[in-house]
C-alpha positions as CSV (number, residue, x, y, z in Angstrom):
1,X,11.3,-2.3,-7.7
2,X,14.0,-0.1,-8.5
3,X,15.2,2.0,-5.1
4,X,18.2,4.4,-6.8
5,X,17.9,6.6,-10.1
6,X,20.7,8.0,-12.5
7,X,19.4,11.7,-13.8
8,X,19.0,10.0,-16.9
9,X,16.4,7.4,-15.8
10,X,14.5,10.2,-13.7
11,X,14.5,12.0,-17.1
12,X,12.6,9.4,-18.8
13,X,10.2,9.5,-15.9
14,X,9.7,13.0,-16.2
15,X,9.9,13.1,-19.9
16,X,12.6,15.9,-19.9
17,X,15.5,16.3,-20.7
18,X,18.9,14.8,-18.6
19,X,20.4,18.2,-18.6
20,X,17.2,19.7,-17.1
21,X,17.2,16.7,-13.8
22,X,21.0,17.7,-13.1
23,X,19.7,21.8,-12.6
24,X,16.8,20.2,-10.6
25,X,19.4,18.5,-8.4
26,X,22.5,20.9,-8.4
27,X,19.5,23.5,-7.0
28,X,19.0,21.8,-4.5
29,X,14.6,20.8,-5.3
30,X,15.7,17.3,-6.1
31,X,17.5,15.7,-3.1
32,X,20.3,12.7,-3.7
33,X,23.2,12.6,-3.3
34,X,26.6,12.4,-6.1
35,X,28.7,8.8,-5.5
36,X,32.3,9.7,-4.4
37,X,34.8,10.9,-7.0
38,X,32.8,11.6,-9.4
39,X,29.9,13.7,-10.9
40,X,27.3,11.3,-11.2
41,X,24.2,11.7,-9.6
42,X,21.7,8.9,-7.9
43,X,17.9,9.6,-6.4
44,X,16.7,7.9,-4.2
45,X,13.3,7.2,-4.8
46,X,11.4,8.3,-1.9
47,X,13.1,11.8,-2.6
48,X,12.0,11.4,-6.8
49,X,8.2,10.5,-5.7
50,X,7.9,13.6,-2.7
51,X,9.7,15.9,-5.9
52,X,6.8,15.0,-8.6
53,X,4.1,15.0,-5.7
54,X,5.3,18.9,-4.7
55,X,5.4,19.4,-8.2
56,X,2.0,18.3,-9.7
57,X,3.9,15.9,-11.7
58,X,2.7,12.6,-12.9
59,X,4.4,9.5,-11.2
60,X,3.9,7.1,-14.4
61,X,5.5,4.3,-13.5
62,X,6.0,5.6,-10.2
63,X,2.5,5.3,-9.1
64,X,1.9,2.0,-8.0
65,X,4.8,2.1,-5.5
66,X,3.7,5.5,-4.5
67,X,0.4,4.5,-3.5
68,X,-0.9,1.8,-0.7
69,X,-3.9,0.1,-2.0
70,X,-6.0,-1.4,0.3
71,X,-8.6,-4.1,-0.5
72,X,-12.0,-4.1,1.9
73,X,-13.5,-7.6,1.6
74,X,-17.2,-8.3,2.8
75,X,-18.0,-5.2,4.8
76,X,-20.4,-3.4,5.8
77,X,-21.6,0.1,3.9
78,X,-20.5,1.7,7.6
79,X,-17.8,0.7,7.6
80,X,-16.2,1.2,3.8
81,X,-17.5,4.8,4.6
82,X,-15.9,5.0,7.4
83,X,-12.8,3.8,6.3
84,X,-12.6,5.9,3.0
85,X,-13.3,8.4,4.9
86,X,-9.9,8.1,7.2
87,X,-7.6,7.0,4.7
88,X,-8.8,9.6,2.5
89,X,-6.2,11.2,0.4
90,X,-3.6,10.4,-2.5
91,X,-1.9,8.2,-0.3
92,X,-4.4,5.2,-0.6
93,X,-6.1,3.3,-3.3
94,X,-9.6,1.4,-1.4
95,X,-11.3,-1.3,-3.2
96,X,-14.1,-3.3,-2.3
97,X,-15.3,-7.1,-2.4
98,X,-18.1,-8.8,-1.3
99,X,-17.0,-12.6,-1.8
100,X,-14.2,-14.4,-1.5
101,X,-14.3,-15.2,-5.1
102,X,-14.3,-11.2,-6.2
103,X,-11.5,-10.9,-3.6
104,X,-10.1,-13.5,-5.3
105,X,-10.5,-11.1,-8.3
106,X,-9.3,-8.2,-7.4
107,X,-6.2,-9.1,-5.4
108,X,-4.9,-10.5,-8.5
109,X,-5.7,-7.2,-10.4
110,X,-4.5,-5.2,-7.6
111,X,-1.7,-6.5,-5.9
112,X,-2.9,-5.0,-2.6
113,X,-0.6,-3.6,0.4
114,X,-3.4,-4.6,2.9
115,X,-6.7,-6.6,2.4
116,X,-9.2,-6.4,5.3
117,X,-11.4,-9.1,6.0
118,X,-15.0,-8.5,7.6
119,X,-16.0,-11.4,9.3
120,X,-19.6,-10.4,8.9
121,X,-19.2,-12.9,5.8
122,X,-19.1,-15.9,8.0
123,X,-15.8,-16.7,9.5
124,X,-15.1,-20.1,7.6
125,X,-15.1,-17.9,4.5
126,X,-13.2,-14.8,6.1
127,X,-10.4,-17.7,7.2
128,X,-10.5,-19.5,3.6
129,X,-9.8,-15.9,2.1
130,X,-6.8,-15.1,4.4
131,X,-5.0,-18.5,4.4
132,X,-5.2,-18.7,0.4
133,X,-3.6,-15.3,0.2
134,X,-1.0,-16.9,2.7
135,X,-0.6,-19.7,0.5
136,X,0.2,-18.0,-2.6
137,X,3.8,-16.5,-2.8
138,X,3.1,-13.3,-4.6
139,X,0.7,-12.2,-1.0
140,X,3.5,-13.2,1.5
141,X,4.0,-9.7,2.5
142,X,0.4,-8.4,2.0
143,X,-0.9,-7.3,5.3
144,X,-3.7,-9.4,6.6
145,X,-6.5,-7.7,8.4
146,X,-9.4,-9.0,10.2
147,X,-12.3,-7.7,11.3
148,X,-14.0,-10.0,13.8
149,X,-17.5,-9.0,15.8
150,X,-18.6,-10.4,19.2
151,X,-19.4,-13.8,18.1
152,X,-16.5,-14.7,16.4
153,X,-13.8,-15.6,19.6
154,X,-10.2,-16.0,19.0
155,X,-10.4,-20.1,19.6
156,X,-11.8,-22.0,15.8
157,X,-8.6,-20.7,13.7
158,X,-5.2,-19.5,13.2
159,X,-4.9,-15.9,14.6
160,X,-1.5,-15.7,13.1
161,X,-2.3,-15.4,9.9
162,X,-3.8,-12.2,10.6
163,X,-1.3,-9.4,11.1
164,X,-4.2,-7.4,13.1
165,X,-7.7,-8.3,14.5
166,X,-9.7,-5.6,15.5
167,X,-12.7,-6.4,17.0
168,X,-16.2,-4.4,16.4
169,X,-17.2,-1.8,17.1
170,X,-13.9,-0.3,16.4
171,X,-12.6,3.5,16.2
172,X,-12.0,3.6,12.5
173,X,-9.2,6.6,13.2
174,X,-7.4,3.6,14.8
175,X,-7.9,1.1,12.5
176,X,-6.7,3.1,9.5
177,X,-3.4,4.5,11.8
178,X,-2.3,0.8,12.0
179,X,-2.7,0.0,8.4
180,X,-0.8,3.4,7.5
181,X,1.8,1.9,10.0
182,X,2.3,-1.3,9.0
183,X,2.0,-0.3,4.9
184,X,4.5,1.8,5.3
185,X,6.8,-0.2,7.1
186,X,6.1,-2.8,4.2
187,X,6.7,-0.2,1.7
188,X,9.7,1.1,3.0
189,X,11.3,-3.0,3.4
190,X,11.2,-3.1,-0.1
């Protein structure tokens, strides 16, 4: 994941032309900053992804590191709505599962930030799901929710493989605040 642009790699991005990136930057709409010595400019790409955002400009290649996607496995219809509903926006990417064998699915398809498990699916299965994400080296930094409800006490499994429990009922304003929290800070490591 690249971090630093030269004008001409934002140009292929933007599909214009290297000139036109260097008026964008000497005018001050695209931030960076020019390495010491010389003319050359670099853009950072935080800056590069709030400048196509303000513009209406498609990320391309961009958009995948823009956006946090979020996978919601084995929950209720209350609470995907719920959720949606809070992380609403262009900032998140929600999809849902209903097994551990469609999460299975759609994590590989995905590559989520965060996957939230609802242990209204039985918490063997909620467990299995969260240690073999664990297990596999491309989910090492995904964020690991879980979503436990009054039967399910913390004794019977490994808490720390969950970066968050949050037990039900829960205010879902709080719930999505902490994954915006710790997705960005992931986001922002890389």
């Amino acid at each position: 994941m690249k971090t630093i642009f030269t004008t001409g790699q934002v140009a292929k991005i933007c599909k214009v032309a290297p000139r036109t990136v260097s008026k964008w930057f000497d005018s001050g709409r695209l931030r960076g900053y020019r390495i010491p010595g010389s003319q050359d400019r670099r853009i950072p790409r935080e800056h590069l992804i709030r400048f196509l955002k303000e513009h209406g400009m498609p990320l391309g290649e961009l958009e995948d590191e823009a956006v946090g996607k979020i996978l919601l496995v084995g929950a209720e219809p209350v609470i995907r709505s719920s959720l949606k509903e809070q992380m609403g926006g262009d900032a998140f990417k929600l999809d849902f599962a209903t097994s551990g064998f469609e999460a299975g699915i759609q994590a590989e398809s995905l590559h989520p930030d965060c996957v939230i498990i609802d242990f209204m699916m039985g918490r063997n299965e909620a467990v299995m799901i969260a240690q073999n994400l664990r297990k596999n080296a491309e989910y090492i930094d995904t964020v690991l929710v879980g979503l436990l409800s009054d039967e399910d006490n913390s004794s019977g499994f490994d808490r720390t493989i969950f970066n968050e429990t949050f037990r039900k009922p829960f205010d879902a304003a709080l719930l999505a605040e902490r994954i915006r929290t710790l997705v960005g800070r992931k986001k922002q490591l890389n």
